[in-house]
SETORNU-944413 format. One record per residue (C-alpha): x, y, z; residue in three letters. Coordinates in steps of 0.02 Angstrom, whole numbers, padded with zeros to 5 digits, always signed. Layout:
BEGIN
XYZala...
// end
This chain:
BEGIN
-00258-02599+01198unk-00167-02473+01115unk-00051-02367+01219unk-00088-02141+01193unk+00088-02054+01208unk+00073-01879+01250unk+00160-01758+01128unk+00243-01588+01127unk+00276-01488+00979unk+00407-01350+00987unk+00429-01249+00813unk+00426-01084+00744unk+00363-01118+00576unk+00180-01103+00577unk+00134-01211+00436unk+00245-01340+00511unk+00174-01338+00675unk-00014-01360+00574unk+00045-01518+00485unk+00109-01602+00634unk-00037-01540+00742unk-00124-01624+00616unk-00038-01796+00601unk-00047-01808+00774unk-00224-01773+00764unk-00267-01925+00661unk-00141-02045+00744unk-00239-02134+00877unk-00082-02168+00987unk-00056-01968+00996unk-00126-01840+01100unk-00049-01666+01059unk-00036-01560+01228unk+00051-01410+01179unk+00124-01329+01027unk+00259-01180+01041unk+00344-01063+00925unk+00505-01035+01014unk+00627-01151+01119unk+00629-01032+01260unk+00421-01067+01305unk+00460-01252+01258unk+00593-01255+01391unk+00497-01190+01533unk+00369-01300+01494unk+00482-01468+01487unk+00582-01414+01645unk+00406-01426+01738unk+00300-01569+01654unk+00370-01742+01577unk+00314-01790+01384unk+00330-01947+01286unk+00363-01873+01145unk+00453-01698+01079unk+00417-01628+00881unk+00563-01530+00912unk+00626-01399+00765unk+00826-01389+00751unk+00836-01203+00661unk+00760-01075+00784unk+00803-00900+00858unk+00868-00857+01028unk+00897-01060+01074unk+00918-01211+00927unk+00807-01355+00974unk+01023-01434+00991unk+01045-01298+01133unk+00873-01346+01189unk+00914-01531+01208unk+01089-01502+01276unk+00999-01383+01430unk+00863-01534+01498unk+00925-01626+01626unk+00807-01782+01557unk+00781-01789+01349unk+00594-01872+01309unk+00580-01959+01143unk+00629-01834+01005unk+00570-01825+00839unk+00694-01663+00748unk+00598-01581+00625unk+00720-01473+00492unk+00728-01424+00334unk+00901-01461+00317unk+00996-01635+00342unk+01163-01578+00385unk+01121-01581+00594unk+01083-01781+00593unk+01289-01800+00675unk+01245-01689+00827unk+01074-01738+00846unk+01112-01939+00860unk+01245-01895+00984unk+01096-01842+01078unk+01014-01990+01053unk+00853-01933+00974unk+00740-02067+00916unk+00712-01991+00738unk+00743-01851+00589unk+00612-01799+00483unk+00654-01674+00318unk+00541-01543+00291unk+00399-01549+00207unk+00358-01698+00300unk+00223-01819+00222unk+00138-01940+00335unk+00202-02077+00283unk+00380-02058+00346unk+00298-01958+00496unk+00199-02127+00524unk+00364-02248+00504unk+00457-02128+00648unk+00276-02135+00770unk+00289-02332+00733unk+00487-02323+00784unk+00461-02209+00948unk+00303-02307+01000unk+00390-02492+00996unk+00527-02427+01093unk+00386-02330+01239unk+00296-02493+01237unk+00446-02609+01276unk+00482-02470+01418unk+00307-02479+01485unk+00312-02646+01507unk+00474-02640+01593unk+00395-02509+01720unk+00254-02635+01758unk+00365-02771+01783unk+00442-02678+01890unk+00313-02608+01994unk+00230-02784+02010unk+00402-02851+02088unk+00459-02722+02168unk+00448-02725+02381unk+00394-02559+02400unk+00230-02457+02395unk+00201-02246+02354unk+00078-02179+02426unk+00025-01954+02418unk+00039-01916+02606unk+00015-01722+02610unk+00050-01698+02427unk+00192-01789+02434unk+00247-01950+02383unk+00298-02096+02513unk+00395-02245+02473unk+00342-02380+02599unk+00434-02533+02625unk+00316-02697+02615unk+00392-02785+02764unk+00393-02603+02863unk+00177-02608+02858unk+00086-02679+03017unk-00086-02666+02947unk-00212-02541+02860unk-00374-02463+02912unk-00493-02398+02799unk-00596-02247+02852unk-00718-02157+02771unk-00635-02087+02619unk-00449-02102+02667unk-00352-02240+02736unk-00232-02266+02879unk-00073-02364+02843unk+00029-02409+03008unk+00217-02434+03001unk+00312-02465+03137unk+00279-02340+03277unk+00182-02217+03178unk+00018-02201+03043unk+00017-02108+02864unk-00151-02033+02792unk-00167-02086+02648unk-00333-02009+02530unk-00379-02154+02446unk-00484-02310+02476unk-00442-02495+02540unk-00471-02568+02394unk-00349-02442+02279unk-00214-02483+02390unk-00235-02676+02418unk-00218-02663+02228unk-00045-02624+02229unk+00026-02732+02382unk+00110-02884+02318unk+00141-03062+02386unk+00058-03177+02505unk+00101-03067+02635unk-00058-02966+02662unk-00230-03016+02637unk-00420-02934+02704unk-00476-03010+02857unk-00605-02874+02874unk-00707-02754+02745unk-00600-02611+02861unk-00435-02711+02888unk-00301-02772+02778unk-00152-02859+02879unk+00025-02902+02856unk+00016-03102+02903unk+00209-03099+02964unk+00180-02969+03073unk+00037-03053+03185unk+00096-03092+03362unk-00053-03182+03416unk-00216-03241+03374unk-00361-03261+03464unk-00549-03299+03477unk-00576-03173+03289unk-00439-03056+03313unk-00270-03051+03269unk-00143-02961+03378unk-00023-02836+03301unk+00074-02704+03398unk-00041-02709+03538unk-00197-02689+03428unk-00338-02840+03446unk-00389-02824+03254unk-00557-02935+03229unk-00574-03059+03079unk-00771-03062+02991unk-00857-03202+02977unk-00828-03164+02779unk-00641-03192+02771unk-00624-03316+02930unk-00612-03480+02833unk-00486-03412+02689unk-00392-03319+02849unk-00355-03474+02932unk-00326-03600+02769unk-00190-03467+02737unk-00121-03442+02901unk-00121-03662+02912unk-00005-03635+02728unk+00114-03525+02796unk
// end
């Protein structure tokens, strides 16, 4: 599956803001979200929502697409887009990914997508490596998001369209259903002993008759998940 890399275009020559709008048009991996005319509206715009990749123009009034780069705290892929080749020094100190001479035909337009896109993919795997070793969970608890530690959750309840996740001495909301979230815990640690219930095995105190005890709740086990319960609670 082919990854889409959302792109921003930021340059105040109209017919070069067309072409690119248009190579990015009818390069599957690319989904143009905005195009602007001036660094200034490009700013405001990158200061408040993350790209993958920038078309960014070098020569432009009031702010350079250099001064531009300099202000962001966090630089996305950049592609510089100029008609003249005597900026490449300050713009690889920057660290942008590529350089493209006006006019730009779409063949050297493709080889810089094909540059940018191996090094997004490398880092997209590294993110989901990373989030499928990690020990912690985010969850959006009152528009905001929650790290949870793994070994900090007693157990989550699923009800109606929002869950409850219980850690320590206290419960989060969380909008979303059992199933989402038991599809980003990790481990052998939890498991579903109930279509309402997912528990942390370590943190069971006691079990008896078809409940589990954890912090003084009596949580019961279905008939469903009894037998794979107790083959992995015999494992452990």
């Amino acid at each position: 599956m082919t990854n889409e890399y959302q792109c921003l275009i930021i340059d105040d020559d109209k017919v070069a803001r067309k072409v690119i709008s248009h190579y990015v048009e009818i390069t599957a991996s690319l989904n143009l979200i905005e195009a602007f005319d001036n660094a200034l509206e490009g700013q405001k715009y990158l200061l408040k929502n993350p790209v993958d990749i920038l078309f960014l123009d070098i020569e432009m009034p009031n702010m350079t697409g250099i001064e531009l780069l300099q202000s962001l705290p966090e630089i996305p892929e950049t592609i510089l887009t100029t008609s003249h080749q005597d900026f490449a020094i300050p713009a690889f100190e920057l660290q942008v990914s590529d350089y493209l001479v006006k006019p730009i035909q779409y063949d050297r337009f493709s080889k810089a997508i094909n540059k940018v896109s191996k090094k997004l993919d490398l880092l997209r795997v590294k993110e989901e490596y990373i989030a499928n070793n990690h020990d912690d969970l985010f969850v959006k608890v009152n528009n905001r998001m929650v790290k949870i530690r793994f070994d900090d959750i007693d157990y989550i309840e699923a009800l109606s369209d929002y869950v409850l996740i219980f850690v320590k001495d206290k419960q989060l909301i969380v909008y979303s259903t059992l199933k989402a979230v038991s599809s980003k815990l990790r481990g052998e640690r939890f498991m579903r002993i109930h279509r309402s219930y997912i528990v942390n095995l370590k943190k069971i105190d006691a079990i008896e008759d078809n409940s589990v005890l954890i912090s003084n709740k009596f949580i019961p086990i279905s008939k469903s998940y009894r037998n794979s319960f107790f083959e992995k609670i015999n494992r452990l």
